[in-house]
N, C-alpha and C positions, 0 to 999 in steps of 0.2 A: 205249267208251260209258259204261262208269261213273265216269269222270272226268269227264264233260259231266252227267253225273246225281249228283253230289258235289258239283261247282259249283254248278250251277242251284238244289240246293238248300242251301246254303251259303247263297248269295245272299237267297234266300225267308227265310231266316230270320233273316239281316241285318237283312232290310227287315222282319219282323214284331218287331226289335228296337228298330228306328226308330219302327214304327207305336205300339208301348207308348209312346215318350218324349214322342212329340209327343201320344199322346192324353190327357194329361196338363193338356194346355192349353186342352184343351174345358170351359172352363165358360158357355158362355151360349149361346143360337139364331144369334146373326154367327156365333162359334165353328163351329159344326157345320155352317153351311148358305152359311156364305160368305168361312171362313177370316177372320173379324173384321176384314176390308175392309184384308188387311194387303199382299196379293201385290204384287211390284216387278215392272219388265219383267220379266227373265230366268225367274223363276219363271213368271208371266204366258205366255210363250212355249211353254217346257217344257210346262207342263200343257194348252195348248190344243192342242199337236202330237200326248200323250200322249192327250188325250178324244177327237180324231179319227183317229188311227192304230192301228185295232184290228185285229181280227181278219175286220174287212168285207175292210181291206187285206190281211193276208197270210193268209189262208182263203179270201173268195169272191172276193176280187181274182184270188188265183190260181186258184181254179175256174174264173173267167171267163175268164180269160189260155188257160188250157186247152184251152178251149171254142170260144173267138174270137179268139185272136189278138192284134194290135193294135189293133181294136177294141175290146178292154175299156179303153184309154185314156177309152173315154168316161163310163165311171162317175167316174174321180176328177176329169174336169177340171169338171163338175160343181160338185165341191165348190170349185175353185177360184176358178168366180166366184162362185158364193156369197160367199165370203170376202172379196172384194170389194167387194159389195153391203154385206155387214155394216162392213168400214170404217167408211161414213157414219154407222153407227148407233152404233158403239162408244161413245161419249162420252157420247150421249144414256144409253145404258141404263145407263151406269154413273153418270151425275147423278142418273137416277131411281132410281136405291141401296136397289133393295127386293132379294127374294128369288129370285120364281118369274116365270114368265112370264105367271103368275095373275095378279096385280099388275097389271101390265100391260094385260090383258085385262077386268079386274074395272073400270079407270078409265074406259075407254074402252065395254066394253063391258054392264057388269052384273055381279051376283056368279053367275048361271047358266051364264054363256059360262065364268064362269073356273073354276065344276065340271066343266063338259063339256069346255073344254079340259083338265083333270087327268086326266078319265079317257081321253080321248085317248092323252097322253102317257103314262101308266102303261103303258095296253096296250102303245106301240111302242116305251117302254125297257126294259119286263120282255122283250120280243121280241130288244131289241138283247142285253140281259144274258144269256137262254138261251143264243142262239149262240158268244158269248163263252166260255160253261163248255163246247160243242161243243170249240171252237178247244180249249180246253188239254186234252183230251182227244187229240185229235189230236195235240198235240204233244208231248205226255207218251209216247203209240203208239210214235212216231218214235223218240224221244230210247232211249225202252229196246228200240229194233227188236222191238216187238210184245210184252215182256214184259208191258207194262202194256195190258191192253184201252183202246179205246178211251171207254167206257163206265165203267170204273174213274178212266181219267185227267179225263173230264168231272165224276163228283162231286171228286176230290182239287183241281181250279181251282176249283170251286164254293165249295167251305169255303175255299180261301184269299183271295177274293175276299170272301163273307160276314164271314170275323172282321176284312179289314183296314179294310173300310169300317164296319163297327159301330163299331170301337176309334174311329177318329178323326175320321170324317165328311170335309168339306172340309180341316180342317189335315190330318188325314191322304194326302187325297189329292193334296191341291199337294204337300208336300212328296216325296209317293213319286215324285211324276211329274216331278220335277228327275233323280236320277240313272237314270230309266226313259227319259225324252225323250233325253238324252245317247244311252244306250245304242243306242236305237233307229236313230238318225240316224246314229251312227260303224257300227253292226254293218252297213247298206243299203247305204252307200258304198263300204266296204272290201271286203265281199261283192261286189260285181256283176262287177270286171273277171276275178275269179278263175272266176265260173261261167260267164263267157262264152268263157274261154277253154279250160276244163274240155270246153261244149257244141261246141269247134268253130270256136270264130271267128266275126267278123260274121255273115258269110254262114250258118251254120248252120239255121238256123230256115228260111231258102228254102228250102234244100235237104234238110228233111227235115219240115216240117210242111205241112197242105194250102195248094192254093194262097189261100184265104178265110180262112185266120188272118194273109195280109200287105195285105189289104183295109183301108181305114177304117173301112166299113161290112160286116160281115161276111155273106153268103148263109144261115149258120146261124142267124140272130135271126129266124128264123120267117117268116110269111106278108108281112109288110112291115117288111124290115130296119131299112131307115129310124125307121120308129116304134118299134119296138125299142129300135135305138140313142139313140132322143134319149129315152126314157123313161128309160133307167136314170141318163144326162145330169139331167133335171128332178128323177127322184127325190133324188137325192141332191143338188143344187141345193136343192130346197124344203123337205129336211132343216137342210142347214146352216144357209140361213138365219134357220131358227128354230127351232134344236136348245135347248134349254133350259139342257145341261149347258155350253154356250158362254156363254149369256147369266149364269149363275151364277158363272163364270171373272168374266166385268167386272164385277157386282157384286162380287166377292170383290179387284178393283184396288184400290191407294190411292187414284191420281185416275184422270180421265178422260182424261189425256193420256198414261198409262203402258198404258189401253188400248187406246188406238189406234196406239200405239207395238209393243205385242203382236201386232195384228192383223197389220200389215206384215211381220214378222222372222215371223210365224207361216204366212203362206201365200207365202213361199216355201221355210220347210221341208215345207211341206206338197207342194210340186209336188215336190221333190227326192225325199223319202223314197215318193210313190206311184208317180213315174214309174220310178224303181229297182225298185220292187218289180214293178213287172209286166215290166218289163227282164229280173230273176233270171226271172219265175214264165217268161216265155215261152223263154227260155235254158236252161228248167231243162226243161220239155216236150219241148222239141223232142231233148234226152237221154233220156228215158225214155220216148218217144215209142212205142217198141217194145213195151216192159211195160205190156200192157193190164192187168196186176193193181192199177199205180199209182192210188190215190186223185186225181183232179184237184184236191181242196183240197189235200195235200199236197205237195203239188211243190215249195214254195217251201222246206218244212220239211225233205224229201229232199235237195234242193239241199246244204241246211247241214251237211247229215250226208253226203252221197258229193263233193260237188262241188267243196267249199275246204279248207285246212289245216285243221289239227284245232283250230286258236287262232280262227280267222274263225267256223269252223262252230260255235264256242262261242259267240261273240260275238255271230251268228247266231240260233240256238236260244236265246239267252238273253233279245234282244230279240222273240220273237214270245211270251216266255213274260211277259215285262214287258206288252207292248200289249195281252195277254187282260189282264192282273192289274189293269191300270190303266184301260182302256176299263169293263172290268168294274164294278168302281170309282169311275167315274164317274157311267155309266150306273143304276146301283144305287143311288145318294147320290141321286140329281135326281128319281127319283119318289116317295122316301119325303121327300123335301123338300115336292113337291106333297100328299102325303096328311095330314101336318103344316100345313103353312101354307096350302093354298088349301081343306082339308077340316073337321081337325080344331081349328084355330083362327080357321077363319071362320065352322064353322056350327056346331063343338058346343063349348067351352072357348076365350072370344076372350082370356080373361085367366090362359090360363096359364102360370106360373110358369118359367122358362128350366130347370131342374133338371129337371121330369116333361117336357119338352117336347123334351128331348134323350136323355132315357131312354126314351119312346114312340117318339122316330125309332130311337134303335138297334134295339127291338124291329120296326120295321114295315121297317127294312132285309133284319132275319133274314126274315121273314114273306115279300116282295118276291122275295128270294133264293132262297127254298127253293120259291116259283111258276115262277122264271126254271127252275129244275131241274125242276121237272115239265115241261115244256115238251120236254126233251131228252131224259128219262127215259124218260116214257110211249110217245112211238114206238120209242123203242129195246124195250122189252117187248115191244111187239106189232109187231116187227120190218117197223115203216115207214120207210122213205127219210127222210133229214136232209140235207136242202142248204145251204150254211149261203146260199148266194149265194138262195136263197126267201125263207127268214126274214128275212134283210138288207132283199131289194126289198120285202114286205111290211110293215117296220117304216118303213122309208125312203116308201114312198108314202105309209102312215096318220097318219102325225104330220104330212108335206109339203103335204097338201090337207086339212089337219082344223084343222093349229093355223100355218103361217105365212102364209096371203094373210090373215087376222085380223089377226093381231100385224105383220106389215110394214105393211098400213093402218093402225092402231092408232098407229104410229111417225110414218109418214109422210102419212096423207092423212085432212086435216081434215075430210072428209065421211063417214064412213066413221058408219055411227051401229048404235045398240045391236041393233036387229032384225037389218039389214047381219051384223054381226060374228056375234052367236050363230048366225042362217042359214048362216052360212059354214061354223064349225067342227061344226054339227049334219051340211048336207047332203055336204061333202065327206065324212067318216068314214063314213055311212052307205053309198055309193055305192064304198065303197072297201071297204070291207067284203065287199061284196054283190058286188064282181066278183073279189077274191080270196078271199073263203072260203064264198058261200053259190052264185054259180052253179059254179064249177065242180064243188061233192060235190051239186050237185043236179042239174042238166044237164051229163054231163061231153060231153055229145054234138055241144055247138057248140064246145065247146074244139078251139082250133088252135095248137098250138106252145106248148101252156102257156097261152095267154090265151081269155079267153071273143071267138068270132068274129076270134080272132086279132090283139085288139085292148090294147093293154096299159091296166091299170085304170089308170094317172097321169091318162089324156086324159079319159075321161069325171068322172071325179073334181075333177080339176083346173077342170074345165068348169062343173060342181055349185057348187065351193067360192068360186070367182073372179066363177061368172056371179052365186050370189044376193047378192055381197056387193055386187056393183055395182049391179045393182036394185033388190034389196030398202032399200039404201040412198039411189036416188036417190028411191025411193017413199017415205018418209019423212022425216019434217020434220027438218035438220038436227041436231046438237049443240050445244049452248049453248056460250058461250065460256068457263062456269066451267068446265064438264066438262074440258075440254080443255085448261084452262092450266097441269097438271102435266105434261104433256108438251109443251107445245108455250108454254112459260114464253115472256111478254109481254116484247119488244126494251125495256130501258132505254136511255133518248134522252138 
C-alpha cells in the first residue's frame, strides 16, 4: 500500500506543479471564470466528463449499487438524457457568451430571479463540494487500510481541492481535467473485467445478492418504489440540465460548434464510465457481501484495492482520487463565480477592475471551501451519520426545481415572463427545502422510508416550480420582443 500512496501522491503534486504554471495566465475575469473562451473539443470533452464524474458516481453511486442493485442504473441514466436535452441548447449558450447562469436569468427574468437563483445554487454546489471532501476521505481510509482516518483524509482533499482551485480558476480547471478525464475513463474500463472475475463470474451477483438487487425497480426504495426510482431519475436529470458548472464549460468553448461537438463525444463517455461503475460497485458487493463491517460507499474503492493487480488497482484508486480533486473543482469555481458576477458586480462594484475582481474570487473560493468543510466536519464531531448518497439527492433536487424549469424556459419558451420565472425559482427551493430539511427534524413522525408521507420531495417541488411558472406566466401580460431578442436573435432573411 505505500506504493499506491507514493504514487497518488506523486501525482498530487505533479498536478499542483501544473496548477502553479497555468496560474500564471490568469489575468482578467474570461481568465478565471471561463478560461478566456479558449477550450477545443478534446479539452471541452475531458472536462465535462471530469465536472460530471465525481464522487456522486463512485461514492453514492456505489452506496446505492449496494443498497439496490441494478436499480441504481436509474440515477445515472438520468443524467444521460439530460445531456441530450442540453444538446439543443449547447450553441445557444455558448453564442450568448456570458458568464453564470445569472445572465441568463437576469435577461429574461429580472436582476431578483438572478440573486435568488445565486443563492440557490450556492447552497446545492457548497452541498455537492462538502461530499466531495467526504469522498477523498474515504479514499484516502482505503488507500492507507485505515491508517488515515476517515475524518483526517476529508480535511487533506479539502485543502487540495481549496489551493487548486484558488491558484487557477477555470484555466486551472480545464486544464487539470485533460489528464484526470483520461485517467478516469482508461482506469473503469480496464478495472471491471478483472472485478468481475475476481467476484465470481457473470452469474455472481444472482447467486449471492438479494433477490431485489436483480429487479429494475427495486422493493427497497421504500413505500412506492416506483416513485423512488424515478425521483433519483428527475433529480439528477433536472440537475444536469441546468447544472451551472456545464453551462460555464460552453461558455469557456471557442465556437458554438466545438460545443456541441463536446456535448456528443461527452454523453457517451458519460454512459460508458457510469454504467462501469456500478458494474465494479455491484461485482464488487456481491464479494464482500458477507463483511457486514464494509462501508457501502466504499466498495468500489475496496474493489481497487483487494480485487485487481496491484497496476489496475493503482489506476483505479487514482482515478476516484482525480474525480474528488476535479468535481471538487469545479463545483467550488461555479459558486464563487455566482458571488462575484451575479452579487458583487451586479449589486455592489459594477466597475470593478479585472485585478481585485479575481483576487476577491480567489478569496470567496477559500471562504466557499472552508463552508463546504463545515458541512462534513460538524456531524463528524457530534457523531452524526454522513451519506454522501443524502447530500447528493438533496443538492440534486434543490438546484433541479429551483433553478432549471427557469432557465430551460428562459432558453426555450418565449412566454415564459418575469413574475413566471422568479415564482419558479422562489417556490420550487422553498417546498424543497421544507420537505428535506424542515418536515422531517420537525415531524419525524410522518416520515416513511426516508421521505415525508413516503413521498420523495422532487414531485411536490417539481410540481411548485413547473406549475407557478406556467401560471403565473400565462396570468401575465407577455414579454416584449426587445427583452427576448438576445436570446432568441431575429432570422436574417
Amino acid at each position: 500500500m505505500n506504493t499506491y500512496i507514493i504514487i497518488i501522491i506523486a501525482y498530487l503534486i505533479a498536478l499542483t506543479i501544473y496548477n502553479f504554471y497555468h496560474a500564471k495566465k490568469v489575468k482578467t475575469q474570461d481568465d478565471m471564470m471561463v478560461a478566456g473562451r479558449s477550450l477545443g473539443i478534446t479539452k471541452m470533452v475531458f472536462t465535462l466528463v471530469c465536472t460530471w464524474i465525481g464522487s456522486g458516481t463512485f461514492i453514492a453511486g456505489a452506496e446505492y449499487a449496494y443498497r439496490a442493485g441494478w436499480s441504481s442504473l436509474w440515477m445515472p441514466a438520468g443524467a444521460w438524457v439530460g445531456i441530450a436535452v442540453i444538446y439543443f441548447l449547447a450553441g445557444k449558450i455558448r453564442t450568448f457568451g456570458e458568464y453564470t447562469i445569472g445572465d441568463i436569468l437576469e435577461v429574461r427574468y429580472g436582476k431578483f430571479a438572478r440573486l435568488f437563483g445565486a443563492v440557490a445554487l450556492i447552497i446545492a454546489f457548497t452541498t455537492i463540494v462538502s461530499y466531495q471532501f467526504r469522498a477523498g476521505g474515504y479514499i484516502i481510509n482505503v488507500i492507507t487500510e485505515g491508517g488515515v482516518s476517515v475524518e483526517l483524509g476529508q480535511t487533506i482533499a479539502a485543502a487540495f481541492v481549496i489551493l487548486f482551485t484558488a491558484m487557477g480558476g477555470m484555466i486551472a480547471v480545464a486544464h487539470t481535467d485533460l489528464p484526470n478525464g483520461i485517467i478516469i475513463v482508461l482506469a473503469c474500463i480496464v478495472a471491471m473485467p478483472f472485478v468481475v472475475i475476481t467476484a465470481g463470474g457473470w452469474s455472481a451477483p444472482g447467486e449471492i445478492l438479494p433477490a431485489s438487487h436483480m429487479m429494475l425497480i427495486s422493493p427497497e426504495f421504500g413505500k412506492y418504489p416506483i416513485l423512488k426510482a424515478l425521483s433519483y431519475f428527475l433529480a439528477t436529470m433536472f440537475l444536469l440540465m441546468g447544472v451551472q458548472s456545464m453551462y460555464q464549460k460552453f461558455y469557456s468553448a471557442r465556437t458554438p460548434r466545438d460545443a456541441k461537438i463536446a456535448v456528443v463525444l461527452w454523453i457517451i463517455g458519460t454512459i460508458i464510465v457510469e454504467t462501469v461503475v456500478i458494474i465494479i460497485a455491484i461485482y464488487a458487493s456481491s464479494y464482500f457481501w458477507s463483511d457486514k463491517s464494509v462501508d457501502p460507499a466504499s466498495v468500489v474503492l475496496l474493489a481497487a484495492r483487494d480485487m485487481v493487480p496491484a497496476p489496475v488497482g493503482l489506476l483505479l484508486l487514482g482515478a476516484a482520487c482525480v474525480v474528488v480533486i476535479s468535481t471538487g473543482m469545479n463545483y467550488l469555481l461555479s459558486p464563487s463565480t455566482n458571488i462575484m458576477r451575479d452579487i458583487y458586480q451586479r449589486f455592489i462594484n459594477p466597475d470593478a477592475p479585472h485585478e481585485k475582481m479575481v483576487a476577491l474570487q480567489k478569496i470567496f473560493i477559500v471562504v466557499l471551501g472552508f463552508a463546504a468543510f463545515l458541512m462534513v466536519f460538524l456531524p463528524t464531531v457530534f457523531n452524526l451519520d454522513i451519506s454522501v448518497l443524502q447530500y447528493a439527492y438533496f443538492a440534486y433536487t434543490i438546484y433541479g426545481v429551483a433553478i432549471t424549469p427557469a432557465l430551460l424556459a428562459a432558453l426555450a419558451w418565449k412566454r415564459a415572463t418575469k413574475a413566471g420565472g422568479l415564482t419558479s425559482i422562489l417556490s420550487g427551493a422553498f417546498v424543497a427545502i421544507m420537505f428535506d430539511l424542515v418536515i422531517p427534524n420537525s415531524f419525524p413522525s410522518v416520515m416513511i422510508a426516508g421521505d415525508p408521507w413516503g413521498i420523495p420531495s422532487i414531485y411536490p417541488a417539481l410540481i411548485a416550480s413547473i406549475g407557478t411558472l406556467v401560471v403565473v406566466s400565462y396570468m401575465t401580460s407577455p414579454p416584449d420582443e426587445k427583452s427576448l431578442e438576445k436570446l432568441f436573435p431575429a432570422k436574417s432573411t
